[in-house]
C-alpha positions, 0 to 999 in steps of 0.5 A: 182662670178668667182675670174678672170674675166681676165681668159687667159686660158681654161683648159678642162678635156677629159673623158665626157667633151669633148668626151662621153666615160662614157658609153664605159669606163662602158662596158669596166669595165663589159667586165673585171669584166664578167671575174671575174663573177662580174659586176657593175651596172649603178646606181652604176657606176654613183655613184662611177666610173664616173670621177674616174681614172683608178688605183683608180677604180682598187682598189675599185673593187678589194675591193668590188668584193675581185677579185684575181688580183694585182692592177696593172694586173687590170689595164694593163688590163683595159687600153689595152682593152680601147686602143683596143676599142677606136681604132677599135670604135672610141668615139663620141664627146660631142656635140659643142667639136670641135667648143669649141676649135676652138673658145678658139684658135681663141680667144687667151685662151691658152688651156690645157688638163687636163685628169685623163686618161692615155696618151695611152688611149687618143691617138686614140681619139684625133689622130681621129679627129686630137685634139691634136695640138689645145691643147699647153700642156697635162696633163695626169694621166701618167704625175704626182704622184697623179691623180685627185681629187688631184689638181696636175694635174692641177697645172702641167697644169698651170706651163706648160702654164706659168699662174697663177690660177686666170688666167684660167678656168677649165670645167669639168663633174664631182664632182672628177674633180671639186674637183681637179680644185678648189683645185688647186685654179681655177675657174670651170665650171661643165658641169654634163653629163647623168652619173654624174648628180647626183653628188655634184658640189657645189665646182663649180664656175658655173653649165651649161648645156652645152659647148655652155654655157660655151663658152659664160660664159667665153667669157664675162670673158676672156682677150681681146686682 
């Protein structure tokens, strides 16, 4: 059982969440790696990258492929051709995202937006379909010292809304960022998607197939007004 059943906000990840971009962020990585003549396979990818922020998978590839790059330089790359990309193609939403913040902004939650995504990497998606305003903060990993699954992220989101942990709710898609809520205390529901359906939510509070789900699991928990 949920800690809360009080909960006074809903604090949703981005990537795979609300917006399917696994695969985009998978054919990005190999469009950079082609460079390096590396590659990352699916099976791969959804074992080690799905979830995993940008500077963290830049060290791993580094290490496992021995790339002649500084982290640093394989991030800036990674990001501009993320930012490149999106803009030009924009991101389709995870199915029920809009009516999901609709409802939590016509049902008093407060909502935040948790992303282990960089601020500029986010930005085309949410200004395309006009999402930004329906969130009261936005956390990114920009925002903070360590991304997830350090649970700062989330922590910077609960003192910004002003809340206790017992008082909100996470959701997210993988066991990264599960980890990440759970150790900052809140309660969480995982919502496993195509590339992160084989990886370990028993952290999870609760495990649902899908946001619509989610909707109905938090409206008999929320604060009523």
């Amino acid at each position: 059982m949920p800690s809360s059943t009080s909960y006074r906000a809903v604090l949703f990840d981005f990537d795979g969440t609300l917006v399917d971009s696994e695969s985009a962020h998978h054919g990005i990585w190999n469009e950079i790696l082609a460079e390096f003549e590396a590659h990352i396979d699916e099976v791969e990818y959804r074992r080690e990258s799905s979830g995993v922020p940008v500077p963290q998978e830049a060290e791993r590839l580094i290490r496992t492929r021995g790339l002649d790059i500084e982290r640093d330089a394989l991030v800036e790359r990674k990001v501009s051709r993320t930012v490149d990309t999106f803009t030009r193609k924009p991101l389709a939403l995870m199915g029920h995202a809009t009516e999901m913040l609709e409802w939590c902004r016509e049902a008093g939650l407060s909502m935040a937006l948790i992303t282990g995504s960089g601020r500029v990497e986010i930005m085309p998606t949410l200004e395309h379909y006009t999402l930004a305003q329906l969130f009261d903060h936005i956390v990114t990993r920009t925002d903070v010292t360590h991304s997830k699954p350090h649970p700062e992220s989330y922590l910077t989101g609960l003192e910004r809304l002003g809340i206790d942990a017992g008082a909100a709710v996470a959701i997210e898609d993988t066991c990264h960022g599960v980890e990440s809520a759970r150790a900052a205390g809140i309660d969480v529901i995982a919502i496993p998607n195509a590339y992160s359906k084989d990886q370990d939510f028993s952290r999870a509070t609760v495990v649902l197939e899908s946001l619509v789900q989610a909707r109905d699991w938090i409206d008999v928990r929320r604060a009523k007004r």
